[in-house]
C-alpha angles and dihedrals in degrees: 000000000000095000093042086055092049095050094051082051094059098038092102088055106049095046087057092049094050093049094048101045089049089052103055085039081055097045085054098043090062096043083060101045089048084053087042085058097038082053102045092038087059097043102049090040080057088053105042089049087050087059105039081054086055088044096054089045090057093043092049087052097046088050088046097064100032095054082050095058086048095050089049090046098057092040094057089051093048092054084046093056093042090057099047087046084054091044093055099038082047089057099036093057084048092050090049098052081048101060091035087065103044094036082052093050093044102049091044087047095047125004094047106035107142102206104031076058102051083049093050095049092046084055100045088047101054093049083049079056103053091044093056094046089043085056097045089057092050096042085056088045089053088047100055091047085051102054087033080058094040090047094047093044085049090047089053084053095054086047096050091041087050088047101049087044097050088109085074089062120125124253131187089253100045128027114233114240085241091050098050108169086225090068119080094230134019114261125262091251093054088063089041091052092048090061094041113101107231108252111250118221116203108205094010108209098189141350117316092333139136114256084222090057095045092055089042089052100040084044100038105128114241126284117214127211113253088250089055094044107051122045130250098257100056101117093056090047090048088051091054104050091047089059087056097041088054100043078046083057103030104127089193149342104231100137115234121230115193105188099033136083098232096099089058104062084066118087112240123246114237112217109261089239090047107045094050113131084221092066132256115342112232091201105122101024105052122059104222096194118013114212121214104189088185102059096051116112099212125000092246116121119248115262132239107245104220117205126270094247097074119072144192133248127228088242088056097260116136113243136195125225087244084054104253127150101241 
């Protein structure tokens, strides 16, 4: 019962003391817990910035070599195209040299070959010759049938005039105008109305006229009079169009003073033919090639001749004597 009084005693006491002691035990707990982290916190940033170093180390080597590849890899394709460039430019000089020299030794074989030329254009002159000559003779053909036509047409005329004026003819009884006694001989159309045949009508409509004429003139449409025929108001309309036909063709409107100096002040305008450096230009006035229709002998237009050194295929291409395809 002592010891139970003593306690109780002591009970304040001991409740201070525990709570004391377990307050300063809890104030350096957490001042050691706060230097653990600090600790921890320093060793493991040491470590993971060890490592990220490592990492940037591996990743610097791994660009490295990649980038590299890469840089090989262009380079190798750049000295490719370079020697292929040198290659073609290689086999293009040597093409060339090469066509230079056939194209040379064909022109001068067979384009400009003096002789086979001269030959050529002999040739071609003498055909030009005999074609003109050929259509000379035609165009002088084509003349005389013309005149023959003309003068038989002409000749139909003068017997159907004589016939339809046989009525004119000379008789015992009555003199023809054409056979006056007051002439020396009788006229050329007095012989030629004595062998006309008269012409024979057959339903006469009128005195010595053509039925054809009687029914064109008895059916002939009317035929008004110029005030019937255009309106009142025709000059006006006249007036009109010509305004519109002359602002339609109007080439500029620049007003024209005459007596005045303000045309003068503007530099005049030389003719395009006239004011050439290469002298006056004949297009216009001289007739080049002059063109005879009539005279031509069908209405298909001339051909080009081409020389003797090309020839033709069997399949219808035009070949070269060297071969070529032209």
């Amino acid at each position: 019962m002592a010891t139970l009084a003593r306690l109780q005693a002591r009970s304040s006491f001991v409740g201070d003391q525990y709570y004391f002691r377990n307050r300063v035990v809890d104030e350096f707990r957490k001042k050691e817990n706060d230097a653990a982290v600090k600790i921890q916190s320093w060793f493991r940033g040491c470590r993971i910035r060890a490592y990220i170093r490592y990492l940037h180390r591996v990743a610097t080597i791994i660009q490295k070599c990649w980038r590299s590849y890469l840089g090989k890899k262009q380079y190798r394709h750049l000295v490719k195209l370079a020697h292929y460039t040198m290659k073609m430019n290689l086999y293009n000089a040597m093409a060339v040299k090469i066509q230079r020299r056939w194209r040379g030794y064909r022109i001068r074989k067979y384009c400009f070959n003096y002789y086979y030329l001269k030959d050529y254009l002999k040739a071609v002159s003498e055909t030009n010759d005999a074609i003109r000559e050929a259509l000379e003779e035609f165009a002088e053909m084509k003349e005389r049938e013309e005149k023959k036509a003309n003068l038989e047409k002409e000749e139909k005329q003068r017997d159907y005039q004589a016939r339809k004026m046989h009525y004119l003819l000379s008789t015992k009884q009555i003199p023809g105008i054409y056979n006056s006694p007051f002439r020396q001989a009788p006229d050329p159309w007095e012989l030629r109305l004595q062998k006309a045949k008269p012409l024979t009508h057959p339903k006469p409509k009128g005195p010595f006229r053509d039925f054809n004429e009687v029914l064109e003139q008895r059916y002939k449409p009317l035929e008004p009079t110029l005030r019937v025929a255009e309106p009142i108001n025709e000059l006006k309309l006249a007036r009109e169009e010509f305004k519109r036909e002359e602002c339609a063709q109007n080439i500029h409107s620049k007003m024209f003073f005459p007596f005045s100096s303000y045309h003068k002040k503007e530099k005049y305008t030389a003719s395009m033919h006239s004011s050439s450096k290469y002298g006056f230009d004949s297009y216009g006035l001289k007739q080049f090639r002059s063109e005879n229709p009539r005279k031509w002998i069908c209405d298909k237009d001339f051909q080009t001749v081409l020389p003797s050194f090309y020839l033709f295929s069997k399949y219808g291409k035009l070949y070269s004597r060297a071969g070529q395809i032209v």
